[in-house]
ZAMARDREN-191668 format. One record per residue (C-alpha): x, y, z; residue number from 0. Coordinates in Angstrom, 3 decimals, padded with zeros to 6 digits. Last residue first. Layout:
N
ATOM        x        y        z resi
ATOM        X        Y        Z  NUM
...
REM end
This chain:
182
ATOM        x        y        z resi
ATOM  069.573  176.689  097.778  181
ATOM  068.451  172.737  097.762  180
ATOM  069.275  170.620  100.503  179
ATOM  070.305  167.776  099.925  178
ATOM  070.931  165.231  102.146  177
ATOM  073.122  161.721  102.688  176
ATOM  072.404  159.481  105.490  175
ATOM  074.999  156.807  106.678  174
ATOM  073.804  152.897  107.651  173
ATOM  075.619  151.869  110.161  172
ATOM  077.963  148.493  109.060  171
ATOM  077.029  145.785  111.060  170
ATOM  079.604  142.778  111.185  169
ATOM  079.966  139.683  109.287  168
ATOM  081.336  136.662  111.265  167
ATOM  082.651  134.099  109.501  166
ATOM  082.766  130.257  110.397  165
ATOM  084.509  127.062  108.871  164
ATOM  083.683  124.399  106.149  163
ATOM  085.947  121.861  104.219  162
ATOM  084.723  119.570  101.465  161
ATOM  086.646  116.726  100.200  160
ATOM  086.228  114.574  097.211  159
ATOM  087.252  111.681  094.974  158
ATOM  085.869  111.482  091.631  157
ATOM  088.494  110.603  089.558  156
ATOM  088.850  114.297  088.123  155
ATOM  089.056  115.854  091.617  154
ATOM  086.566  117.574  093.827  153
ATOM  086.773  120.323  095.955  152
ATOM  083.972  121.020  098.354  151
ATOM  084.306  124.678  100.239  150
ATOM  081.727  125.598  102.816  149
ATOM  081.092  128.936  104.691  148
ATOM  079.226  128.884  108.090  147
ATOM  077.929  132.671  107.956  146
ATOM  077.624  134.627  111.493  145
ATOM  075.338  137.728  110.755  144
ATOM  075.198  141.068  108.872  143
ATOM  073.555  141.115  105.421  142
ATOM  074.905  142.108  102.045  141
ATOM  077.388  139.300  102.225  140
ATOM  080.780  139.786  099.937  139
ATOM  082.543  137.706  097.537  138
ATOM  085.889  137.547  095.500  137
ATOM  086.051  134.224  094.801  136
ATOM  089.226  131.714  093.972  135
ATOM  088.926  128.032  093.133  134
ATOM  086.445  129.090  090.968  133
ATOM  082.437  127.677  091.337  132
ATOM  080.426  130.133  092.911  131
ATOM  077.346  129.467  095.592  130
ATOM  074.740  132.092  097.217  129
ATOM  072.170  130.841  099.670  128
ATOM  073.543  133.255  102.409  127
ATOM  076.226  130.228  103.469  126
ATOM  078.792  131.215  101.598  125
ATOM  078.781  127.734  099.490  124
ATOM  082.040  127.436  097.088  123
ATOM  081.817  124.576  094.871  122
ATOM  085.527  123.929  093.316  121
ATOM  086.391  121.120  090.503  120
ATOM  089.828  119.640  089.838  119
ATOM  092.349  118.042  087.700  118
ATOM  094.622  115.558  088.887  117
ATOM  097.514  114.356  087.514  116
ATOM  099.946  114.506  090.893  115
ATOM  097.551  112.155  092.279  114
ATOM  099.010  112.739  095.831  113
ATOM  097.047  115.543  096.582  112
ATOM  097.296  118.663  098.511  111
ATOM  094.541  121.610  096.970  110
ATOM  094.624  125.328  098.205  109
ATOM  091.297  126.990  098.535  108
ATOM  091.200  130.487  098.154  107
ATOM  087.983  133.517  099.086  106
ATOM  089.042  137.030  098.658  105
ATOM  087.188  139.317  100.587  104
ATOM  084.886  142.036  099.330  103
ATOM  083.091  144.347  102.428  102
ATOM  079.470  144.077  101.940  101
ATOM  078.870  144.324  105.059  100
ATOM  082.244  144.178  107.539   99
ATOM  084.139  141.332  107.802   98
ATOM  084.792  138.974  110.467   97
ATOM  087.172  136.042  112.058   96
ATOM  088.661  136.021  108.727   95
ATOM  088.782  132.511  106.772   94
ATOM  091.402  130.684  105.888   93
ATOM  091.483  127.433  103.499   92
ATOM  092.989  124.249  103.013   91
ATOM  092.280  121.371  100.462   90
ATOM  092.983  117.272  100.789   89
ATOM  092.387  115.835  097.272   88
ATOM  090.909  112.732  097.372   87
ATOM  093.157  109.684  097.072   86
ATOM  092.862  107.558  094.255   85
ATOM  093.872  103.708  094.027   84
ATOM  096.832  102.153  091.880   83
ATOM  095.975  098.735  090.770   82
ATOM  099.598  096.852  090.276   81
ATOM  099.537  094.110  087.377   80
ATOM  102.931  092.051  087.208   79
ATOM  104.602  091.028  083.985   78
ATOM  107.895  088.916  083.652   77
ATOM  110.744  087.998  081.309   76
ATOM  113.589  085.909  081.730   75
ATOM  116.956  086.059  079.214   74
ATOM  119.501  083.823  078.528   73
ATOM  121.695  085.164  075.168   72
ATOM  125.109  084.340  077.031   71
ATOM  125.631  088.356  078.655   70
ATOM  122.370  088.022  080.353   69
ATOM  119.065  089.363  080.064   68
ATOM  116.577  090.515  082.527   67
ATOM  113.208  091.834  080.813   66
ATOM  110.528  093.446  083.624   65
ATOM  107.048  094.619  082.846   64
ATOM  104.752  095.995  085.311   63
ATOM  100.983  096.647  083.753   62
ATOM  099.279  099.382  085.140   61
ATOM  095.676  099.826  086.970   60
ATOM  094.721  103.119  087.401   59
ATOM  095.238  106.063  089.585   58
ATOM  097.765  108.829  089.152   57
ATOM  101.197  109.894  089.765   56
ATOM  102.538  106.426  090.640   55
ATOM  105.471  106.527  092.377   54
ATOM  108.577  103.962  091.613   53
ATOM  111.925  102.722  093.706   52
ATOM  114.148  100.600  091.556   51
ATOM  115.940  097.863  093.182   50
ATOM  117.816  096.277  090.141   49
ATOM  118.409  099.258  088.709   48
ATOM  117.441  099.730  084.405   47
ATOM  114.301  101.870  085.047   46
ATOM  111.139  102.892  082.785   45
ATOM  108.743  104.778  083.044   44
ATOM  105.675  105.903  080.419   43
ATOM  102.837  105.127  082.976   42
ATOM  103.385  101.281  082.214   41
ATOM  106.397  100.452  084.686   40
ATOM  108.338  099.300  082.373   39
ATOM  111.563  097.426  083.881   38
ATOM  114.704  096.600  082.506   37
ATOM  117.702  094.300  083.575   36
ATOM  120.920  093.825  082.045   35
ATOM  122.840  090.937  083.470   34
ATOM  126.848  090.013  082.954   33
ATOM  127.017  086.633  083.681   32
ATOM  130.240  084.877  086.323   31
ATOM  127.720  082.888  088.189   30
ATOM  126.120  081.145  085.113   29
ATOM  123.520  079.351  087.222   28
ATOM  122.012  082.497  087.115   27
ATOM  119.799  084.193  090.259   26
ATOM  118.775  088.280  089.804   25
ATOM  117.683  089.517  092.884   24
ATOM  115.030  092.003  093.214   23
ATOM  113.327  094.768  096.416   22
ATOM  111.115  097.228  094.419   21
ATOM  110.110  100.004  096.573   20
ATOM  106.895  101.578  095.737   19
ATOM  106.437  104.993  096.994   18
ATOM  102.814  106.115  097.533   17
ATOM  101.478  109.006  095.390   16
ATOM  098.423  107.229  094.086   15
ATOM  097.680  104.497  096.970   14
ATOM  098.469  100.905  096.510   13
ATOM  097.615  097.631  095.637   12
ATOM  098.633  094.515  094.025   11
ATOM  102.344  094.775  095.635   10
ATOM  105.628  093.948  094.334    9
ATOM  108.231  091.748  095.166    8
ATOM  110.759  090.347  093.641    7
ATOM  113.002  087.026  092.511    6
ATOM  114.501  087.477  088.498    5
ATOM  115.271  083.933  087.163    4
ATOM  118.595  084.020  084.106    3
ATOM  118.154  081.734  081.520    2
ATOM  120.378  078.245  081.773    1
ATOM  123.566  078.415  079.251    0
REM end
């Protein structure tokens, strides 16, 4: 009995969140084996298909291990390092065209990112030299006045993204309250 050879290919490098397709073909001189294949993918996966098709939920560098046996005791075995990259998180927001003084609005960033794992941090910067750190603020200026307002979300592996757009505040009249004594 000759040992089973496994041909594939798999990239050094790629992006958290990217599908990896795993294109193998088992070759045995023994042309009427049974084969068993299994892969560890070293982020607690594993797959028995030929052709698996993996995503990586986070960054880091993993160690690809693949066992083919066959049905006469032959076996191959193989390991293949893959460096996963981060992405920084890509986050969305909507301001109002205006608010009134010290009217509250509710300030949200939403976060997009491949690294499925991520954790993140939120700087919020209104623009009045005020800052808060929560993903979601209740704020409002004391002041009327056009405000550039700046979100910067950061994730766990370091990789950022800070978004900024416009708010007008409006005047509010000031209102006089008397009184008179009887």
């Amino acid at each position: 009995n000759s040992n089973p050879i496994l041909e594939y290919n798999i990239p050094i490098l790629k992006n958290e969140g990217d599908s990896i397709f795993i294109d193998a073909k088992i070759i045995d001189a023994g042309i009427s084996d049974q084969h068993t294949i299994l892969w560890d993918f070293g982020n607690g996966k594993v797959d028995s298909l030929t052709t698996p098709l993996l995503i990586y939920d986070d960054n880091g560098e993993y160690s690809i291990n693949v066992i083919v046996k066959d049905d006469d005791g032959g076996f191959f075995e193989d390991q293949h390092i893959i460096k996963i990259n981060n992405l920084p998180p890509a986050p969305t927001f909507s301001l109002p065209d205006s608010l009134f003084e010290g009217q509250q609005y509710e300030f949200k960033v939403d976060v997009n990112d491949p690294g499925k794992n991520d954790s993140f941090t939120y700087l919020w910067d209104f623009g009045d030299g005020k800052q808060r750190k929560d993903k979601t603020v209740k704020y409002g200026y004391s002041d009327n006045g056009l405000y550039k307002v700046f979100v910067t979300v950061t994730d766990d592996d370091g990789g950022k993204a800070t978004l900024d757009g416009s708010v007008v505040i409006l005047n509010v009249s000031p209102t006089v309250k008397a009184f008179i004594p009887k």
